[in-house]
N, C-alpha and C positions, 0 to 999 in steps of 0.2 A: 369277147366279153366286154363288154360297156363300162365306163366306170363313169359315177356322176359324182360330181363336185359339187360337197354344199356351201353358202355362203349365207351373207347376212339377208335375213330377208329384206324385200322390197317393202316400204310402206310411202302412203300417201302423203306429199306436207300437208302440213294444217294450215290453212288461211285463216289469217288476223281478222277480227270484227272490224265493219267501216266504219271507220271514223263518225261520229255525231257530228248530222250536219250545222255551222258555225252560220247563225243569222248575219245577215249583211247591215250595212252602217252601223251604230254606236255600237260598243262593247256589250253585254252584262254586265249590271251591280248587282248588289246585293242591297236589297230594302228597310230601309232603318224604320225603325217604330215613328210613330210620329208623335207630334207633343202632346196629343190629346192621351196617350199611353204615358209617353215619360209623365209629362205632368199630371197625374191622375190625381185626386184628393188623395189621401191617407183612410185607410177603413176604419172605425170606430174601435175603439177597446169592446169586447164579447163581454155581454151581461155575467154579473156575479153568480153561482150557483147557488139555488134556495135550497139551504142546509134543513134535513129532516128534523121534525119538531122534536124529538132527543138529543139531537145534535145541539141544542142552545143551553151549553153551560154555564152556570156563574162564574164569579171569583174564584169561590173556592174550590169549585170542581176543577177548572181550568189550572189554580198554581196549586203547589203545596208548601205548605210554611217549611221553614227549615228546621222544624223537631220533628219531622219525618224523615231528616239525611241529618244527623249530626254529623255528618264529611262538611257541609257547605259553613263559609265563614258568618259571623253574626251579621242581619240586615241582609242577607242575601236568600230569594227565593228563588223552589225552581220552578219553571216554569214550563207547561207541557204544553207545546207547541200545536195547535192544528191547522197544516198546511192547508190554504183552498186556493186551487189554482181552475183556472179560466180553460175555457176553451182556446184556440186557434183564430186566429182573424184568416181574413181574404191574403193578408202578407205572411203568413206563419207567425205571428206576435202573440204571445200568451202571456198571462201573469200568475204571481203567484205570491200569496199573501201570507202572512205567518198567520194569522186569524181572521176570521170572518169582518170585516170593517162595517162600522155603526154608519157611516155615512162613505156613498159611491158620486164623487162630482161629477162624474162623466154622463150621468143620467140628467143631471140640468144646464149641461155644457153644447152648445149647439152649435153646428158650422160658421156661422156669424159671426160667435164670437171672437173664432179665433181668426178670421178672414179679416187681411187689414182693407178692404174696400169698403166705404161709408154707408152705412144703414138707411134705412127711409125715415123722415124725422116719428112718421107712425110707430115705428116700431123700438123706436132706439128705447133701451133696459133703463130703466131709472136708478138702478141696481149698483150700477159701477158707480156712482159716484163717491167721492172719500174726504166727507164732511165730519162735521161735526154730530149734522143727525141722523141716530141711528140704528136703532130697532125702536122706536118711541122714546118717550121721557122717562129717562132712569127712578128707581125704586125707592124712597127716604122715608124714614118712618115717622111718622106723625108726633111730637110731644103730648099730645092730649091725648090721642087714644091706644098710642103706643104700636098700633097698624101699621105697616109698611103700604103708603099712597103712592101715585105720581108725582115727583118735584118736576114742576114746569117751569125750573129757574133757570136763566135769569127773567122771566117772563113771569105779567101779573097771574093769568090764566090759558087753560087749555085753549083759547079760541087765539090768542095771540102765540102760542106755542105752535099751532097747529098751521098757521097764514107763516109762519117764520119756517117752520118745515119747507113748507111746498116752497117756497121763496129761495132756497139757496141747499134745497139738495133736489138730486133725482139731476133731469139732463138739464144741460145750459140750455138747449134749447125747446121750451116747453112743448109737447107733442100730443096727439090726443091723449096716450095715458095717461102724462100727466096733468090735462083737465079731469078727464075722467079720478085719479088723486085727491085731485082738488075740490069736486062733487061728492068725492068718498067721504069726506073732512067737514064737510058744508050740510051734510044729508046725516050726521053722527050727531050724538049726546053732546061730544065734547064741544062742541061748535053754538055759542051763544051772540046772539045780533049786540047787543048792549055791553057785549065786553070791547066794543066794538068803539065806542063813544071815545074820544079822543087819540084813536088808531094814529100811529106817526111811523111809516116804515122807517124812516133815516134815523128818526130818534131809537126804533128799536133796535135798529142794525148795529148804532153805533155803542150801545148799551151792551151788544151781544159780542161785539168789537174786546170791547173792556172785560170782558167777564173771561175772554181765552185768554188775554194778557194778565191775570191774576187778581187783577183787582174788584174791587166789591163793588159788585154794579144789581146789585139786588137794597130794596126799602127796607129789610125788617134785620140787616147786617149780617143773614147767613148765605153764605155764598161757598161752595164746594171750591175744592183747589181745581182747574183745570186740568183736562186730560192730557193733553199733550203742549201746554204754553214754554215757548223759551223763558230763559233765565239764563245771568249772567254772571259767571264766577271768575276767583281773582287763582290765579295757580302759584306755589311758591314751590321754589326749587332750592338744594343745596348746593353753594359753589366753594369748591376749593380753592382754596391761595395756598396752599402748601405750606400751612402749619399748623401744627399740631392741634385739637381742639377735643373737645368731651363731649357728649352728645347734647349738652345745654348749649352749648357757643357754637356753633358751626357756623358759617355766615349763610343767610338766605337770601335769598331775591324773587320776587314777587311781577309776576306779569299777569297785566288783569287785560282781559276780553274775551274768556273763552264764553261764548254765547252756544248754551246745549238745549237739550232736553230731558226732560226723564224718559229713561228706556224702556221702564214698565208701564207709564202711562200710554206710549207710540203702541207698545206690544199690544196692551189692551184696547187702546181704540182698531189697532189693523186687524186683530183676531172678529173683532166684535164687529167691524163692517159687512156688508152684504155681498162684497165684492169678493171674500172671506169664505164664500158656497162653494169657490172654484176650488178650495185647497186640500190636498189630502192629508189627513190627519192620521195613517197609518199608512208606513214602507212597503214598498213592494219590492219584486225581483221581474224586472222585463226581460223575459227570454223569448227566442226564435228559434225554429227548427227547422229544417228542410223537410218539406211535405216528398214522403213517399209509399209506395205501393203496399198493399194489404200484408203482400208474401214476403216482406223483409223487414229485418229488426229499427226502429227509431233508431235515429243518431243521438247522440246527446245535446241537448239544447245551448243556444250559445247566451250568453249573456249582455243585453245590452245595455250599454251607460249610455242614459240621453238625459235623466232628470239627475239633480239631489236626492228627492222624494225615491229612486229606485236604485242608489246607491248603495255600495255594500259600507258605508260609512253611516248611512242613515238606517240603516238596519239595524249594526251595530249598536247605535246610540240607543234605536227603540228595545233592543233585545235586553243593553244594561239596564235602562229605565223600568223595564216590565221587570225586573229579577230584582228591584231594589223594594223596600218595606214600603207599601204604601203611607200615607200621611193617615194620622188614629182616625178611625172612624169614617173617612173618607172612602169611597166606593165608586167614584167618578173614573170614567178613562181617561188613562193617560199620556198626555201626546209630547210631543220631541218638536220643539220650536224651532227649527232652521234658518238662524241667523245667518247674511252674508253683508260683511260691511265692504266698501270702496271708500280711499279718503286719496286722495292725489289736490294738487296746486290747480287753480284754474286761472288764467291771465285774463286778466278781464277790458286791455287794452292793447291796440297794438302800437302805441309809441306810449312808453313810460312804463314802472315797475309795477302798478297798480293789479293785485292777484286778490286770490282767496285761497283757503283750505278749509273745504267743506268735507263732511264724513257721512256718506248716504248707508242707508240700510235698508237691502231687499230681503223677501222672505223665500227659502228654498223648500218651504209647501208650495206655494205658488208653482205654476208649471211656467217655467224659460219662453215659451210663445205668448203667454200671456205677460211674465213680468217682463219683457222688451220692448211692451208697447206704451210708449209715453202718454197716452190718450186713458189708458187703465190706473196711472196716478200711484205705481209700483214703487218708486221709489221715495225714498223717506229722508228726508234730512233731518240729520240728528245733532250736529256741530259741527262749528265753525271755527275753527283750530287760530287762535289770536293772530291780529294783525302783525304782522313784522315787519319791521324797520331794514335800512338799506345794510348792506355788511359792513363789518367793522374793522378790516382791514385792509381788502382793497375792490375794488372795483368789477373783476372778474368773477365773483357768486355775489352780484346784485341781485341777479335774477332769482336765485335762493331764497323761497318763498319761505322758509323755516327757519329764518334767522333771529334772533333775540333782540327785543326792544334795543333804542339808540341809548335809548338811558342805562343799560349794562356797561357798555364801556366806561361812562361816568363811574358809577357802583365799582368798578373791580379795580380803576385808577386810585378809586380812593380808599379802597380796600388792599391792595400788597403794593400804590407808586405805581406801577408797571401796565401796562395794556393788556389784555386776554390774550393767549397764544394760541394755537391754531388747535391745538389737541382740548385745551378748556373749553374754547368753544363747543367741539363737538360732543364734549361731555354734556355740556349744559343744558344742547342740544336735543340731547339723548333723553338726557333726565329730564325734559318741559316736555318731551312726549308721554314717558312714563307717568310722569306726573296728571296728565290730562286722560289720558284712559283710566286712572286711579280716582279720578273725581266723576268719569263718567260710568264706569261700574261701580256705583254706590252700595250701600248696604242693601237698599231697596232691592236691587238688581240680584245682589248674592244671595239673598235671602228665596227671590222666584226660583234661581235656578238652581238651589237646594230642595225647596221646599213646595215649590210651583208655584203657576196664577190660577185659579177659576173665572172663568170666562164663558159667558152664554153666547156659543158662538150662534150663527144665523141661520142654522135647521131647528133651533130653539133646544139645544141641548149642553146641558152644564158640562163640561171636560174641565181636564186639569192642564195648564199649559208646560211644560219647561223648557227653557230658553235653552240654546244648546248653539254656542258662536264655530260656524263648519269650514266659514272662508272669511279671508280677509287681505285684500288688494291694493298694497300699500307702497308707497317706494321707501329711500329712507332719509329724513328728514335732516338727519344728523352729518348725512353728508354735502 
């Protein structure tokens, strides 16, 4: 009988796949984009949705006063939100508006402008300029007929009003629009040959000179105060000596140069320039998504901070302003003025102590690519923080552009015997700053940004402004 023995069966090895053949000389890379990819333009913001003609509320559809919620506090409305958000761009960018905005800058904003390469003189905007003249000749009403006419002041007439235009606004460098302007002006009513008799540009210019600096440079002695002219104030401060005093005796000291402006006249000329079309006058929220496929849920969008204007702090400000009691009888929208001031020392020599302390102010309607470009005339000088004297006790904060007149030491010797100590100083210090923002937000000022500005801005439509300070970029003076 046989016996058979089982075992493990026999199987075949498996043979490995060969190797992928490996090209001879240089390695493999991998292929980087090239710059005409990295460097792509940016894709346009996606047009606004046109809202169905039920969709256009009023006032008072839109809020409800507050004796529909006696919950909400007096002066407070609520306000019922309607979100419109955009489509998608080519980058995944979408926006999203708390309400339908009256005016979209992005429709009259074109690659040019925000391209820092130089235009053809053909073509250059006459638009950005940031004069004096600026939607025409402001509105004065007549004494005799009690009509609201054109004041062509400080000028006799419209044909000298109108050769003074084209003459010092629109581009430095005249272009054919601006003949064509200039034929616009020459081919018009307003334009008469015989006002013409005795024409003197230097005489008018310098007459037009005088009239920003405050003074009466009109025949018949009515002349409006200027829009944005300096002026120069004396600042007084209180200094301790360290004894007792009532609020009638305190000792004072008086430092005079601060050379400002008024901040609701600058407000009103920047809103009301034409440069002024770029700005948004209603917050938004820029968000991004990841574009994906039909069969899976959106992600949630992410939030991007690139403007003021889409800031959750400018939103905020706009969301209190809409929920606050409008001004009586007023039915104007209401916009959120986006102040940003700068004020830092500037040395204006390099061998000697010779500085300044200037105080600029840009607008954060304005969009960051346009307010960077010094060519657009973005920035505002608003004051010039008093000259100062070298320091008063030794040598090493010379450079201390915030230091108090030489004639203080006089004043405080002859006020407690003794010289100023390093801690008075800084008080002093402290207080001539305080002091100088308390003269530069005047009553004029509290009052806009209580109660607003009305401003025809440059799509020809009346809004209401209020000034709303968001930043402000300072070191500290006092040290």
């Amino acid at each position: 009988m046989e016996q058979h023995l089982s075992g493990p069966a026999h199987t075949e090895p498996q043979l490995s796949p060969p190797p992928e053949p490996v090209p001879e000389g240089r390695g493999q890379r991998s292929k980087r984009p090239t710059w005409k990819i990295l460097q792509q333009a940016p894709a346009a913001p996606s047009p606004l949705p046109i809202p169905p003609p039920n969709d256009n509320l009023n006032d008072d559809e839109e809020t409800r006063s507050n004796d529909s919620d006696e919950s909400l506090p007096s002066g407070i409305r609520q306000v019922v939100w309607k979100t419109i958000r955009t489509a998608c761009n080519s980058f995944g960018l979408f926006r999203e508006y708390p309400s339908l905005p009256s005016h979209n800058p992005d429709d009259t904003i074109s690659p040019q402008d925000l391209s820092d390469a130089p235009l053809p003189l053909a073509t250059n905007d006459p638009g950005l300029s940031n004069t004096a003249f600026r939607n025409g000749p402001p509105l004065a009403k007549d004494p005799a007929s009690g009509k609201e006419a054109p004041s062509y002041l400080p000028f006799k007439n419209s044909t000298t009003y109108g050769l003074m235009d084209w003459m010092w606004s629109g581009s430095a460098m005249k272009s054919i629009g601006e003949v064509t302007r200039l034929v616009d002006f020459l081919k018009s009513d307003e334009f008469n040959k015989e006002d013409l008799k005795g024409f003197d540009l230097r005489s008018e210019t310098a007459k037009y000179d005088k009239f920003l600096e405050g003074r009466d440079a009109s025949e018949d002695g009515v002349s409006p105060s200027p829009r944005d002219g300096w002026k120069e104030s004396d600042i007084t401060i209180e200094v301790p000596d360290g004894k007792p005093h009532t609020a009638n005796d305190i000792p004072t000291f008086t430092v005079s140069g601060l050379h400002h402006r008024s901040f609701v006249e600058v407000l009103k000329s920047a809103v009301a320039d034409v440069s002024a079309r770029s700005w948004h006058y209603i917050p938004f929220k820029s968000l991004w998504s990841t574009p994906t496929s039909s069969d899976q849920p959106p992600p949630l969008p992410q939030h991007v901070y690139d403007e003021i204007f889409s800031s959750d702090a400018m939103f905020e400000a706009h969301r209190k302003l809409q929920e606050q009691s409008p001004e009586p009888g007023c039915t104007l929208e209401r916009v959120v003025l986006s102040l940003m001031f700068w004020s830092d020392s500037t040395h204006l020599a390099n061998f000697g102590t010779m500085s300044l302390w200037p105080l600029y102010l840009f607008f954060g309607n304005q969009s960051k690519w346009t307010r960077g470009k010094p060519r657009t005339d973005s920035c505002h000088h608003m004051a010039y923080i008093p000259k100062v004297g070298h320091n008063l006790q030794n040598k090493s904060q010379a450079n201390n552009p915030q230091q108090l007149p030489d004639s203080f030491h006089d004043f405080y010797v002859g006020l407690t015997g003794d010289g100023p100590s390093a801690d008075v100083l800084t008080h002093c210090r402290r207080a001539l700053m305080h002091a100088i923002w308390h003269c530069l937000l005047d009553a004029e000022f509290l009052h806009a940004y209580e109660h607003g500005i009305v401003i025809m801005c440059p799509d020809g439509i009346l809004r209401r402004f209020y000034p709303r300070i968001f930043t402000y970029s300072a070191d500290y003076p006092e040290k």
